[in-house]
N, C-alpha and C positions, 0 to 999 in steps of 0.2 A: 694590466687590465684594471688597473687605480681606479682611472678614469670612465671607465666603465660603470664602476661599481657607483662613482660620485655621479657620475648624467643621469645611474637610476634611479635615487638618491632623493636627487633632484625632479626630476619629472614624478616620482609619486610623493613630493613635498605639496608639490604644485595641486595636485587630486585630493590631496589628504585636507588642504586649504579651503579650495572649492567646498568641498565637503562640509566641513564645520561651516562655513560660512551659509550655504543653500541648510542645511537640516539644522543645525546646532546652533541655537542664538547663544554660543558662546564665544565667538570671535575676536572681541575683545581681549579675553582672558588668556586665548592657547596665541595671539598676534604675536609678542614680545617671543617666544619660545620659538614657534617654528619661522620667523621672519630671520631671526638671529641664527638661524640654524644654518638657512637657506645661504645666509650670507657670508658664512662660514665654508659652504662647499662652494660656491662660486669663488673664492679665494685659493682653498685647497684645489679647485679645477685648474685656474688661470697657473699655479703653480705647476701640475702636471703637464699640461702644456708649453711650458716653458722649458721642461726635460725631454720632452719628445723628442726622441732621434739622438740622444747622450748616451755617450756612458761614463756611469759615476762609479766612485767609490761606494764600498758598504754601507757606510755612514745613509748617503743618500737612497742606495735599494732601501736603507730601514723603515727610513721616512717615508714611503711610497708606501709599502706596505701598510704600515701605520693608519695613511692616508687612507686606503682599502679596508682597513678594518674600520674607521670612522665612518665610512659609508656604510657599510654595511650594520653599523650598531643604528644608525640615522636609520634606516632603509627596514630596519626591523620595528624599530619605534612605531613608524607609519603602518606598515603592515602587522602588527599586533590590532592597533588602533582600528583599523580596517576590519578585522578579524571583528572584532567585537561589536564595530559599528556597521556593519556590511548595509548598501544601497537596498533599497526595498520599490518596487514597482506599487503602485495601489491604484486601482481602478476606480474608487471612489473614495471621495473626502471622509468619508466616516469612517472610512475605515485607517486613512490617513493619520485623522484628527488620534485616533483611538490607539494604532502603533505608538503613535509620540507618546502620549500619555506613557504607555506601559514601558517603552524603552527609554525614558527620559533619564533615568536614577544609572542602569548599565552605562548609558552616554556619557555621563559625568563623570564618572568613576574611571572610565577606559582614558576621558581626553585628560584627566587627574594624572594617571600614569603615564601616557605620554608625556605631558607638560614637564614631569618630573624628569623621566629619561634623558629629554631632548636636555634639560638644565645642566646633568650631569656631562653629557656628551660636549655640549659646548664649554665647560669647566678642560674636561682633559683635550680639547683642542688648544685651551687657551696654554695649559701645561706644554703641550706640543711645542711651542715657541711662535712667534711672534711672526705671522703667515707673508705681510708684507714685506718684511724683511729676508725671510728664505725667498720671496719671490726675486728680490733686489739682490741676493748674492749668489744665486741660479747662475742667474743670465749674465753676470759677470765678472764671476771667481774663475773660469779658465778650467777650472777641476772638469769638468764634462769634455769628451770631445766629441763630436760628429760620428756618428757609426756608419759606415758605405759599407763595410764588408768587404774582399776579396770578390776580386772577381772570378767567372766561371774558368777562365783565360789560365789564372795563376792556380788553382785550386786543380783543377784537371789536369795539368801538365806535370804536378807533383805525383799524379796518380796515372794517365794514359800517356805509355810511350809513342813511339811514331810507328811502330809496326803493329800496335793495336786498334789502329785506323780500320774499324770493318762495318762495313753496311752500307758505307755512305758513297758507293760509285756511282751510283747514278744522281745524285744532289750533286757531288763534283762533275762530273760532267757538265748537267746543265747549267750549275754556276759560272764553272769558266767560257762554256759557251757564250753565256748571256753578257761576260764581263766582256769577252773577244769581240762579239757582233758587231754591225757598224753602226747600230742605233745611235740617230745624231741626238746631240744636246747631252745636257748630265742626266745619266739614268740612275737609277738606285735599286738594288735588289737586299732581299730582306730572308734572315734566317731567325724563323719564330719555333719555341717549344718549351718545354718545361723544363727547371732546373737539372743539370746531369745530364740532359740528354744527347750534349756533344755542338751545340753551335759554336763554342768558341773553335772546337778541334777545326770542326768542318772548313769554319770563317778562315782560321789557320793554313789548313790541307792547301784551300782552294789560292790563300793570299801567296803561299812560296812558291806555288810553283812555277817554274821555270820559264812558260811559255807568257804567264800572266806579268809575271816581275819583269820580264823584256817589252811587253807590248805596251807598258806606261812608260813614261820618262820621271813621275815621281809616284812616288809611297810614301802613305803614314800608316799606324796605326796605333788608335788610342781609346783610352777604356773610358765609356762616361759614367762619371760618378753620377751616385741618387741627388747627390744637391751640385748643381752643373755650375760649375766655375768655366764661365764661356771662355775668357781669355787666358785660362791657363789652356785648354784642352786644343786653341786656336793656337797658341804659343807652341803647343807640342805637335800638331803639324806642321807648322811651318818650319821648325828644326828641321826635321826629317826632313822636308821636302830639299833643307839648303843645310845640311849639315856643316856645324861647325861657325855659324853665324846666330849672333846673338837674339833671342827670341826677341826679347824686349825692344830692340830699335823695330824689331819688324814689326809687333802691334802697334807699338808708340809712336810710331816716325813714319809721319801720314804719307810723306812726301818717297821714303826711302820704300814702303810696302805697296804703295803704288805702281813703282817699276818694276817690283818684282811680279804683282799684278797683269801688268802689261807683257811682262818675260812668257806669264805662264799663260797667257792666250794662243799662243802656239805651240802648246804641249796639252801632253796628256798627264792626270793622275789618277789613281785610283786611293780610296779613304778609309780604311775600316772603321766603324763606329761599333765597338763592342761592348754591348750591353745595353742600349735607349731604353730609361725607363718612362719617358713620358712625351708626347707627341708635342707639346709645348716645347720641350728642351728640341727636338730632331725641327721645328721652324725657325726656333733660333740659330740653330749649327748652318741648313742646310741653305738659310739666305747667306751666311758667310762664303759659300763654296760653291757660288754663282761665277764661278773663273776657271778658266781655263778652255780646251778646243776642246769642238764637239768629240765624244766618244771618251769623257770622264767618265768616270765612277763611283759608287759610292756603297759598300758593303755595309749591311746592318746587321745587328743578331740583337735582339729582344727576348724576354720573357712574355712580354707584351701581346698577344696577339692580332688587337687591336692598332697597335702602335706599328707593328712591322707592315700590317696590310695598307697602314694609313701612309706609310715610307715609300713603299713602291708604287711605282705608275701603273703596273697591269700585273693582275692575279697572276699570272703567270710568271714573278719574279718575285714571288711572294714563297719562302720552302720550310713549309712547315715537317720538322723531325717529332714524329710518337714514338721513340722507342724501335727498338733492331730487330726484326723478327727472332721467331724463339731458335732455328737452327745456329744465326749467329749468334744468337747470345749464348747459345751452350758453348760452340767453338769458342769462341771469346774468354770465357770463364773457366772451361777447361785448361784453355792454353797456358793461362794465368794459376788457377789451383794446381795443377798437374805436374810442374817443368820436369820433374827430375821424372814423369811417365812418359814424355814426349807427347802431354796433350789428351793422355786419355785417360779415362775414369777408371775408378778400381768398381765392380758390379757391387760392391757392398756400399759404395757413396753413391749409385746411381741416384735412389729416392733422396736422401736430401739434399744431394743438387739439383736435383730441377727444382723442389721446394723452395732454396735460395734463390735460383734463375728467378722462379716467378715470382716470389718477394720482391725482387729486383727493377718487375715489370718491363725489361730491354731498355733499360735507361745505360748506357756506354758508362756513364761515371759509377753507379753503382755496379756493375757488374763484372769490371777492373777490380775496384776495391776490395769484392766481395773476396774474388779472386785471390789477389793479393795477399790479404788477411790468411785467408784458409791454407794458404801456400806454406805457413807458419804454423801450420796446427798438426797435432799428430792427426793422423788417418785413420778415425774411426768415426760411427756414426754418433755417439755420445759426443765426441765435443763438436761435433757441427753440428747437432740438434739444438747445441747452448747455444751456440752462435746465429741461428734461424733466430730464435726464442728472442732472440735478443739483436736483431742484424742493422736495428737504427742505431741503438746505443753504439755499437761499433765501428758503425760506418761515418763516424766524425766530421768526413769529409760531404758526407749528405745533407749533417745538419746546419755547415759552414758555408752553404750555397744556398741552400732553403732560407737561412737568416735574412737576410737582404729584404729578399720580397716580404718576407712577414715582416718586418721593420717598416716597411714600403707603406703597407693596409695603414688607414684610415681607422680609428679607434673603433666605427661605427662595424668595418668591413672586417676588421684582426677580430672583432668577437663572432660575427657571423661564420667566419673562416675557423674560428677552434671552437666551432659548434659540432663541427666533425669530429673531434673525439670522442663526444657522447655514442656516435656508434659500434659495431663490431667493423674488425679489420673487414673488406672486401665489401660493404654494406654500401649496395646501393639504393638510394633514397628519391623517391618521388619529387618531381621540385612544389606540387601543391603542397605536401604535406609540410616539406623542409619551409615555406615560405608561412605556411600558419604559422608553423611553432618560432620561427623568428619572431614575428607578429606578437605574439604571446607574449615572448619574453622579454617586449622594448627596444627590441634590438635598432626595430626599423624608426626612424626621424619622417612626420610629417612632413612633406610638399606640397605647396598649393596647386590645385589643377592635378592631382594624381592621388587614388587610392595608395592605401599601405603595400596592400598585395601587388600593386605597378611600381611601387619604388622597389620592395623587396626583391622582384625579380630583377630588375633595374640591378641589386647590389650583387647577386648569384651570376647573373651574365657578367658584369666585373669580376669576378673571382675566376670564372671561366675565362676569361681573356686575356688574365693574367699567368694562362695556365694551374694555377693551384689549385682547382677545381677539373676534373676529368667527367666529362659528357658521356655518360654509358648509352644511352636513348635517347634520339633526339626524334619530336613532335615531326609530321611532314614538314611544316612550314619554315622549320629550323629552329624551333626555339626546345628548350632543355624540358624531358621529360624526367628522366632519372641522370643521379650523380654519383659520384661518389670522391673521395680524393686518393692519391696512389700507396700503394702498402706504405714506401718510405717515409711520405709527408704524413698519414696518418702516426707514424712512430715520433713523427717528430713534434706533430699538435699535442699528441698525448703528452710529450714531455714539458713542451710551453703550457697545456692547461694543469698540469700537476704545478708546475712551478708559481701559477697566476691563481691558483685554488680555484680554478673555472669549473672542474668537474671532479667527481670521486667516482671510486664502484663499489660495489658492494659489498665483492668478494676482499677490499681492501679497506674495509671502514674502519681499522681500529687506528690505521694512520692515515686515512683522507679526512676521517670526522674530525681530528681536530683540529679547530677555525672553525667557522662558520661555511661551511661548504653550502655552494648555491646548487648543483644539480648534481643527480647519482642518478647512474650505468649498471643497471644489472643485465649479468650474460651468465646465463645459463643452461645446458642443453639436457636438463634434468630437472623432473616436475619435481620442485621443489621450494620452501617455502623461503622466503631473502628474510631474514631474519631484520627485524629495525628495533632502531632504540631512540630513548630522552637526545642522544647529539646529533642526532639526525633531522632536528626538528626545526633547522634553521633552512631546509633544503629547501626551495622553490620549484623546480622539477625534478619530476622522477620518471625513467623510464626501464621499461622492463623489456628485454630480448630472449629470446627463446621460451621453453615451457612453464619457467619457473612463476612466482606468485607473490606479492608482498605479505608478509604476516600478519601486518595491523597498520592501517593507512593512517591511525588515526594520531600517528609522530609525525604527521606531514599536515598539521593545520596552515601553516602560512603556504602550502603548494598552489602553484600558479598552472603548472604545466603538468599532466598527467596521461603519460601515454604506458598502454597496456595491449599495443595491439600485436593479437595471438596468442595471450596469455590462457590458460586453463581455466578460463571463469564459467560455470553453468550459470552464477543469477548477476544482476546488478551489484554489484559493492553498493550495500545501503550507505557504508559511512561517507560514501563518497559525496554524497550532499550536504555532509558538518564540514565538507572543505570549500569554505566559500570565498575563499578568493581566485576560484580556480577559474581560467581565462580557456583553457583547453582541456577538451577529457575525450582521449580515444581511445574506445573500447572494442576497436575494428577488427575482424574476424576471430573475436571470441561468440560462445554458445547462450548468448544473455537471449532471454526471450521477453524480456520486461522492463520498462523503467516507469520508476516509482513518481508519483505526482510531489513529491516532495524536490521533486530536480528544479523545481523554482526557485529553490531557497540560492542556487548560484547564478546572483544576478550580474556577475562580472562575464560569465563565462559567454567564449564567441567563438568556439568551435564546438561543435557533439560531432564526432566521427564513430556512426555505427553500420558501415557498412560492415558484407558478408557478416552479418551477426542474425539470430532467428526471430529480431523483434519487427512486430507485424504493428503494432498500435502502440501511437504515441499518447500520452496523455495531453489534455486541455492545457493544462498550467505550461506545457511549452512555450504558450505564446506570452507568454511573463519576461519571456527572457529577452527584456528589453535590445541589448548587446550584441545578441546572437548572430554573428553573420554568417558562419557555414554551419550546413544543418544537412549531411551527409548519411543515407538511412537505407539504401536499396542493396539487394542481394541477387548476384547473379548464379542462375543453376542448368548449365550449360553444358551439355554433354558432348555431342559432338556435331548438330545441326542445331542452329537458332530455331528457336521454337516459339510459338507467336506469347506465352507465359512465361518466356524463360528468365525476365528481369521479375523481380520481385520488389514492390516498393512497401509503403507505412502506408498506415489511415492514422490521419491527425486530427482527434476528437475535439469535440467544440471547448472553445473559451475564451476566457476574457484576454484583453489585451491584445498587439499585433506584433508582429517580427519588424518594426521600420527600418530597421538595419541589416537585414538578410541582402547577402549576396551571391549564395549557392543554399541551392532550396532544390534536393532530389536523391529518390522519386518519392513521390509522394499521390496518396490519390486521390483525385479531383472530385473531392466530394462538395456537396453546397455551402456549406462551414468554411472549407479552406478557399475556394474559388471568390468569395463573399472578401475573404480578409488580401486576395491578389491585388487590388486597389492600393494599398499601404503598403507594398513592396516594390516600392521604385527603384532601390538600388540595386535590384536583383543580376549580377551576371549571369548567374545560369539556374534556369527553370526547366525540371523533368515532375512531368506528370504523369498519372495513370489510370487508366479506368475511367479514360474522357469518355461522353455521352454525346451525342449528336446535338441534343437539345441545349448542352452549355458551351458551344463552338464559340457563338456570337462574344457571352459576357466573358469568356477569356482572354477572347480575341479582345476586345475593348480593354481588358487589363493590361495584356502583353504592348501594348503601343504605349502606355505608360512609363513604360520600362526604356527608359532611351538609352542606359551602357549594356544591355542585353547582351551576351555574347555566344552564348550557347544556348537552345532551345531544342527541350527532348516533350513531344507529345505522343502519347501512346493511347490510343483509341479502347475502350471496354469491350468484349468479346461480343460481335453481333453490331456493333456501334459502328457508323461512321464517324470521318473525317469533320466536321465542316467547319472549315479553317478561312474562307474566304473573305473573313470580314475585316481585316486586317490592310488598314489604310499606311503607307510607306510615310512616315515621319523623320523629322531629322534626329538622328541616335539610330533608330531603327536598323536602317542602312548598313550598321556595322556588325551588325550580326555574322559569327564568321563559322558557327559549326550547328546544322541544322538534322534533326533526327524526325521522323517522323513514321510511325508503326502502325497501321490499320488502315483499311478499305477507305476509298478516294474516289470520290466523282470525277475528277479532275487535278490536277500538281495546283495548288493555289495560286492565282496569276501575281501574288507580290513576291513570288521567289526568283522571277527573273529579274527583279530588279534590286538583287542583295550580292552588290558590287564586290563583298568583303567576304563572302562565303568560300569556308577552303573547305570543308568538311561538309555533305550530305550523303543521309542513307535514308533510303526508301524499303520498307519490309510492310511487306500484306498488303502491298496498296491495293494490287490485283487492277490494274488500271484497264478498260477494253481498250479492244484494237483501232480505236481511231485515236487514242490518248496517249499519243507517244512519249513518257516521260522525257528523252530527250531535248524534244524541243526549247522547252521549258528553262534548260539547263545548259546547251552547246555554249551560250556566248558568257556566261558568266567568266569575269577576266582572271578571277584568282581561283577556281577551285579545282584542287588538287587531288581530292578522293572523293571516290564516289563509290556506296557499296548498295547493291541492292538484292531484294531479295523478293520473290515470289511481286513483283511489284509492275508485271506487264504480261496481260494476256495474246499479244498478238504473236506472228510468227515470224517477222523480221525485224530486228534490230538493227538501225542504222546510223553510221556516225561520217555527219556531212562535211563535206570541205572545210578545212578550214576555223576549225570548231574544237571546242574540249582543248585551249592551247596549254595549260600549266594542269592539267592531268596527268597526277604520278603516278595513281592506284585503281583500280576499277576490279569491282568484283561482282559478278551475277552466278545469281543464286534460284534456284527452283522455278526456274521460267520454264512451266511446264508446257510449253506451246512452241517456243519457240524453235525455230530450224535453220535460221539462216543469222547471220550477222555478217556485218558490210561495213569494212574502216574506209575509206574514201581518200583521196591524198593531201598530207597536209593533217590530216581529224590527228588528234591524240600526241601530237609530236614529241610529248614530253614524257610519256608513258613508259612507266619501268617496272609496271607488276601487276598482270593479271589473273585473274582468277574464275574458273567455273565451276559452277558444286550443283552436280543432280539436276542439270537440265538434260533432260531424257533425248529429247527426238533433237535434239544437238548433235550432229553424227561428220561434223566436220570446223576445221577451224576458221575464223573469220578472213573471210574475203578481204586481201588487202594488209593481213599480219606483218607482212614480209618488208612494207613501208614503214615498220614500230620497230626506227635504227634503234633508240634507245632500249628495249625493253629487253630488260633483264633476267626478270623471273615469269613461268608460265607453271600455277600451280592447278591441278585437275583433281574432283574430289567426286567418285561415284561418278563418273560420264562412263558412257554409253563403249560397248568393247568396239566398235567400228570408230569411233571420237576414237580411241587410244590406238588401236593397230594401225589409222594413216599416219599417227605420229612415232610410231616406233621410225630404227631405221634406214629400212628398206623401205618405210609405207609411203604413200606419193604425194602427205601432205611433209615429208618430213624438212625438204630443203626449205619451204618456205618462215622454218624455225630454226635456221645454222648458225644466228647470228645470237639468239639466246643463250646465256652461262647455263642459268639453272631451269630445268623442264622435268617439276615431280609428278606422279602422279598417285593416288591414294583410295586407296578403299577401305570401306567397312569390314573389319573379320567378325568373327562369330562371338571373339569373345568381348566386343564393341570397341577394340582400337582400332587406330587407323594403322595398316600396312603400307609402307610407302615403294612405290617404285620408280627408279632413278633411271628416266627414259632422254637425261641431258647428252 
């Protein structure tokens, strides 16, 4: 991660520049120092670049490192510099004029001591050796060779026999089926999943056997390297295909591969490609293998996700392996820990074998070896508690599969991807959250035409597709809500960021602090205080997990990133605004009730995460914070029915300055002051309000059409207030509005939401709409939306859902439609529907008309309906057949002591 450290290096050379140059007429003076600097890590870059994808001797790890620590001494120069010169917002020239005066003498003095630094720094580069010359003896001394790694193929077979083959009968089935079929032309079928998880066994299983190996007339099978040598891989087909004939005349000898071209248009072959790491490389293979008679083949196994989906012609030969449910994998693991018990567990190993099983996560290579290993150990729970504790360090073969793909990453992607160390084992992570603190830290590279937070997710869906990233929650629409990565791969980031100095902990500082450690992990399950010191003072983020609490922030001046959420805090950490270089500060579901007007002083900063926290009023100087783009502040207090007060947002008192840079602004409450400053928030994606007035519908409405990448829009009505939302003219941006919210009494659904093409998300709460104002209407043709939840939001007595309407409806929930009696699905309405829901509609005393046509729907949850609603659904009752095709049918009441009781009426 050299390279890391020098692209940071560099991009804050680049700001520090700027800097002196707009505030400091001293330009001239600090030019020679940091131009020299700059040109100094541009050379040490182009050199790491040149080792990319090697491996050297010692000598050269030294230098690399070396290299890391020169950035990082650059990187501190700047940000000390920073520290002392920090950006300053001023609303007016006098008061402009009057800073400069007073900081004029500190400014001198700070860019004095950079100047000096940066001198020193380029001395011991120049000591370093002679930059162009390592570049010129890199690239062709021969000392380096190519790293591909082992592949899954050879790495597995050392470890899974052929009678360890289990889970995968039904993936063999359909592959060989798919291979047998008569499908004319060359088809191609594809085995995607994550390292370990058994595609080469499978690719293996399905390629010997007996019925497959007769129904072609040839076979190859060959492993693609990360850097594709097309005609050696081409060369090793064609052997196989003509054993015992020289490869070489068959590439070379146009005239002699010709004919054999022509030979093999009346035959069959089938191809294994084991391993594509890039869809580029699988269009140069597979225009080569444009031969042969219809009912070829062509087997793939990637890491790739993307890559195997892009290989095959229809989803349906597409086989993606997660890991062997937990029955097999206990067999499995037994079979292998066990031999000399014939398989079965002694009751005193039972706990910490399933412990290792789920370490393991049903990955077929991990849970062999685990196996294996423990087969060698005496049989007690002490030395397999060592071996849990420690189950990546041993499993060798975990970390020798895992290599590749992380060799694979993109400098930009390998740091994003051992960002994951930073948390605890099993920790799943929000992808907003995960994509600010990328943000923060540099991670993410500008593109034109695209926010940071659109590339960022852009780099997190690559890591997903790669498999090294595991999707725990995925958004309706598909895209990743939480993540996390697998026990094994976290064991083995951790080991790659100790080794790259990427992270420390806490609990480890007397040998992570030394170096210049950039970010510290504390985990602790006890309110207690993380002790810090003087070498800690080089760290840039700090985060804190469980109860515990830092002792004195005030070791962490140059911190950039500062996450506390859940931590034991009752007031604001005052010192947290002498931390002014800090880009992020989330202080999310601790007990803060305050922040202090002094939070201007961090003009860098561009996230405040203060949800679930009990602060009610923001200060004026907020809107100082030039940079600011998410501004995160609402608290939800939700017991067990939504209540028309149950979000809790801020009131944002008057002041100078505006947020031009906000892009998540919620909730917040719509007072005169802030509604005034909506004008200057054009880049807003997402706007939650609260405490709207009837009388300011218009001048919001005239804001919100300014806002053209809008993407989310939550308005929530003052108690007694309506709606009036209707002034809202469809503009281009508008249009793509894609999750709309809307809480309080409605004369009518606004006539511009039938025309928000892009809507996957609306809830309607308290509309209370009468009975000639059918929300539905409104709503049936909209082509993409997929939930719909409402609540108390239609006073009439029938609900109807027409022909033909509602087509990409996943989710529908209604909610205290106190009138209503009947609902009517129509044929055709809802077709996509997989989860509904009713809560405490009273005079509801039967199911909808028509259920029985919702083939897809899965879950039917019932909360507080009426006992005649439940007893036709038990059953015996006579509404029951028309729900036989549903898995899951709960139903749930209120007890006395306000949980819910569930009963399972599936």
């Amino acid at each position: 991660m050299a390279s890391l450290a020098v692209e940071a290096a560099l991009a804050l050379g680049e700001i520090v520049s700027s800097l002196i140059l707009k505030e400091i007429n001293q330009r001239r003076d600090a030019n020679e120092d940091i131009d020299g600097v700059m040109r100094s890590l541009r050379t040490l870059r182009a050199f790491l670049i040149d080792q990319e994808g090697t491996q050297g001797d010692q000598r050269l790890l030294d230098k690399v490192h070396q290299i890391r620590d020169f950035a990082y001494q650059i990187e501190d120069a700047f940000d000390e510099f920073m520290f002392h010169v920090p950006p300053h917002v001023h609303t007016h020239n006098i008061t402009k004029i009057a800073h400069g005066f007073a900081y004029l003498a500190p400014r001198r003095v700070a860019l004095y001591k950079m100047s000096s630094r940066l001198k020193d720094i380029r001395m011991k580069i120049r000591e370093f050796g002679d930059l162009e010359y390592l570049r010129a003896g890199s690239t062709g001394s021969g000392e380096g060779t190519s790293y591909d790694g082992l592949s899954e193929d050879h790495l597995a077979h050392r470890v899974i026999e052929e009678d360890d083959i289990v889970g995968f009968d039904g993936h063999v089935e359909r592959i060989r089926d798919q291979l047998l079929s008569g499908e004319p032309g060359l088809s191609t079928i594809s085995i995607v999943g994550p390292a370990g998880s058994g595609k080469t066994v499978l690719a293996k299983q399905v390629f010997e056997c007996k019925r497959v190996q007769g129904h072609f007339d040839f076979h190859a099978w060959v492993h693609v390297s990360r850097s594709l040598k097309l005609e050696e891989l081409l060369r090793s087909i064609w052997t196989q295909f003509f054993p015992g004939m020289d490869g070489s005349v068959l590439i070379n000898g146009i005239l002699v591969k010709a004919s054999f071209i022509k030979y093999l248009q009346q035959k069959r072959f089938i191809v294994v490609l084991d391993n594509i790491w890039r869809l580029q490389d699988w269009e140069l293979i597979v225009n080569e293998l444009q031969i042969g008679s219809s009912g070829s083949r062509v087997l793939v196994t990637s890491c790739n996700s993307d890559v195997g989906a892009s290989c095959a012609e229809y989803p349906k030969y597409v086989h993606e392996l997660n890991g062997l449910p937990w029955k097999k994998a206990l067999n499995l693991f037994c079979k292998k820990a066990f031999r000399s018990c014939n398989g079965i567990c002694p009751p005193a190993l039972e706990d910490w074998s399933e412990k290792i099983i789920k370490k393991c996560e049903g990955l077929p290579l991990a849970v062999v070896a685990a196996g294996n290993l423990l087969s060698k150990k005496r049989q007690n729970p002490y030395e397999w508690k060592k071996l849990h504790d420690s189950l990546g360090a041993n499993l060798q073969v975990m970390g020798s599969i895992l290599l590749p793909s992380y060799k694979d990453l993109p400098s930009d992607l390998r740091s994003c991807f051992l960002f994951f160390s930073i948390f605890p084992e099993d920790y799943s992570i929000q992808r907003q959250r995960l994509i600010r603190l990328w943000i923060a830290e540099g991670f993410v590279k500008e593109v034109r035409n695209a926010t940071l937070e659109e590339i960022a997710e852009h780099y997190l869906n690559e890591l997903v597709q790669r498999n090294l990233v595991h999707v725990t929650v995925r958004e309706i629409d598909g895209r990743v809500r939480s993540c996390r990565v697998l026990n094994l791969v976290h064991e083995f980031i951790i080991a790659k960021a100790e080794e790259e100095n990427f992270v420390g902990s806490a609990s480890e500082r007397s040998s992570s602090s030394q170096g210049r450690m950039r970010r510290l992990s504390a985990q602790t399950d006890m309110h207690t205080n993380v002790e810090l010191g003087e070498t800690l003072r080089y760290v840039r983020s700090a985060f804190m997990f469980g109860r515990g609490k830092f002792s004195d922030l005030k070791f962490f001046q140059l911190l950039k990133s500062l996450d506390m959420q859940g931590a034991p805090l009752e007031d604001f950490p005052i010192i947290v605004v002498e931390l002014v270089l800090l880009k992020y500060l989330s202080l999310r579901e601790t007990n803060i009730k305050t922040v202090p007007k002094s939070i201007k002083k961090l003009g860098l900063l561009e996230t405040l995460d203060l949800k679930q926290t009990r602060v009610s009023r923001l200060p004026g100087s907020i809107f100082r914070l030039r940079h600011l783009r998410h501004l995160l502040v609402y608290r939800y207090d939700v017991q067990n029915y939504v209540t028309f007060n149950g979000a809790e947002g801020v009131e944002m008192l008057g002041g100078r300055g505006a947020l031009s840079n906000i892009q998540k602004l919620s909730l917040v409450m719509a007072t005169a002051e802030l509604i005034k400053k909506l004008d200057d928030m054009i880049h807003l994606r997402k706007l939650g309000l609260i405490n709207l007035k009837s009388k300011d519908g218009r001048k919001v409405c005239e804001s919100i059409q300014k806002m053209e990448h809008l993407s989310t829009l939550d308005l929530r009505a003052e108690s007694g207030h309506q709606l009036e939302l209707d002034h809202i003219q469809i503009k281009p941006g508008f249009e793509f509005l894609q999750h709309l919210y809307l809480k309080g009494q409605l004369q009518k659904l606004p006539t511009w939401v039938s025309s928000l093409q892009s809507l996957i998300k609306v809830g309607l709460k308290w509309s209370r709409l009468n009975i000639n104002i059918n929300p539905l209407q409104a709503l049936q043709d909209l082509p993409n939306l997929m939930e719909l939840d409402m609540v108390d939001a239609f006073m009439g007595q029938t609900l109807e859902f027409k022909v033909n309407t509602f087509r990409k409806l996943k989710i529908l929930q209604i909610e205290r439609f106190s009138e209503l009696s009947l609902v009517v699905v129509q044929a055709d309405a809802m077709p996509a529907l997989e989860k509904l829901t009713f809560c405490k509609c009273e005079k509801l005393n039967m199911l909808p008309l028509g259920i029985d046509s919702l083939t897809r729907l899965e879950e039917l949850l019932l909360y507080d309906m009426n006992r005649e609603f439940i007893d036709r659904l038990r059953r015996n009752g006579e509404d029951r057949n028309l729900v036989s095709h549903v898995r899951v049918i709960h139903s749930y009441t209120l007890g006395q002591n306000q949980l819910w009781v569930r009963q399972n009426l599936s």
